[in-house]
N, C-alpha and C positions, 0 to 999 in steps of 0.2 A: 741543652746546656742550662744548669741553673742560673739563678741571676745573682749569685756572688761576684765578687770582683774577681777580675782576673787575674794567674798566677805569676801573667809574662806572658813576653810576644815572639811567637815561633815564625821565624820566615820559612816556608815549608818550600825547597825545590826538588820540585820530581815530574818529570817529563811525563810520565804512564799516569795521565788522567785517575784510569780508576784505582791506580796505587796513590794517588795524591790525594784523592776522594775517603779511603780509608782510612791511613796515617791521620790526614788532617781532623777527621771524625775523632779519633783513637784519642786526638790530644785537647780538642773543646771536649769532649767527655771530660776529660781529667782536669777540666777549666781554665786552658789555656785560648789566648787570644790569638787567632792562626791567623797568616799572609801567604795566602800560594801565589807559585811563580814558576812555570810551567818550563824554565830554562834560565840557567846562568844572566845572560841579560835583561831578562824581565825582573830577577832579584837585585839586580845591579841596581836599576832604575828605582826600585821599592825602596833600599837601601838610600840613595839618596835622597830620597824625597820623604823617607820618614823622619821621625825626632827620634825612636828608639826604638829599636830590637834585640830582645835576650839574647836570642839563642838561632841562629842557620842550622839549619836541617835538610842536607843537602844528598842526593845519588850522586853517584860517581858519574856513569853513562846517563849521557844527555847530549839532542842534538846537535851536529857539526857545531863547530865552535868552542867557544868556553866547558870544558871539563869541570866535573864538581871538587878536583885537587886544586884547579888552578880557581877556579870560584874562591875555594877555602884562604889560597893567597893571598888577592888581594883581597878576602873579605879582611882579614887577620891582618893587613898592612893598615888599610884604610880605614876601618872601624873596630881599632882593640877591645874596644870594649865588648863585642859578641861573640858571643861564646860559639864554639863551631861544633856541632855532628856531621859525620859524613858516612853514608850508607853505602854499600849494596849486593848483590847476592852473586856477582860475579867475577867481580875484580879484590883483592885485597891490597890496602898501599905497602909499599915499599920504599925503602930507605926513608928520603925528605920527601915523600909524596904532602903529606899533613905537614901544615905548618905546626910551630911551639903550638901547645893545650889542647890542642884540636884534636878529637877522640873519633873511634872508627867503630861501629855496628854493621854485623851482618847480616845480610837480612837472606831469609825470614826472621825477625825478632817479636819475641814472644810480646805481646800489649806493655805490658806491666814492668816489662826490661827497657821500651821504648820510655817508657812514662817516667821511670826514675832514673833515666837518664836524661831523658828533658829537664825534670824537676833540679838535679842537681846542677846540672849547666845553667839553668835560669838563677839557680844563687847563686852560682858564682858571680854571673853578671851583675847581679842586685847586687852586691856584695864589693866589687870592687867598684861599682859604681858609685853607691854609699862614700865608703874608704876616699875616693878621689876628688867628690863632693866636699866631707871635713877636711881634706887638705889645702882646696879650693877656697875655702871660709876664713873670708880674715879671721884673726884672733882679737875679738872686741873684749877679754876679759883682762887683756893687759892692758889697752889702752882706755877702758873705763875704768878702771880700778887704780884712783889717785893713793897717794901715801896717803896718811892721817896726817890731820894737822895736829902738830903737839900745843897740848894745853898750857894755856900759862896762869903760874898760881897767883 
């Protein structure tokens, strides 16, 4: 990985070691800042205890417990602000499986299909994070900006 800054922070969950080992190569290649998490509760825990993350990047199948639909849930309850992928080459969702914006890849996904679909997920998030920042900011340009005093001749 070059030493540019980074593009965004991908929380990478995927049970198959050497499928998590790939992906996550796939996406510091393309100069993102990767977080694997080998299972739903290990992301859980990441998620709390970090300050930010873009973008979850999540399988579907993963061990007993936490599914990566129901991951996507409370990810999408808890933390609006990240954006959600959810992968995998065996299952496709149905109905409300994905929550609202939350977008589905199947995999095998070709590198370059993964990458700018990261890339676009990480603006968004930059993006309304931005957005929810200026609405956050007081407005100092009303309340610095006295009338004029009028001049007397």
């Amino acid at each position: 990985m070059s030493h540019q800054q980074s593009l965004g922070v991908v929380l990478l969950v995927e049970d198959e070691p050497l499928v998590r080992l790939v992906v996550a190569d796939i996406l510091m290649e393309a100069n993102f800042h990767v977080i694997e998490a080998s299972g739903a509760e290990e992301a859980l825990k990441v998620l709390r205890a970090m300050v930010r993350v873009d973008v979850m990047l999540s399988d579907v199948e993963m061990p007993p417990g936490i599914n990566g639909y129901e991951l996507a849930r409370q990810v999408h309850e808890s933390w609006p602000g990240t954006e959600i992928l959810i992968t995998s080459g065996r299952e496709w969702p149905r109905g409300d499986d994905l929550p609202p914006g939350a977008a589905f890849l199947a995999k095998p996904c070709p590198n370059a299909t993964l990458v700018s679909h990261v890339q676009a997920a990480v603006r968004r998030a930059q993006a309304a994070r931005n957005m929810t920042a200026q609405q956050d900011r007081p407005d100092t340009a009303s309340s610095e900006t006295a009338a004029p005093i009028p001049k007397t001749a």
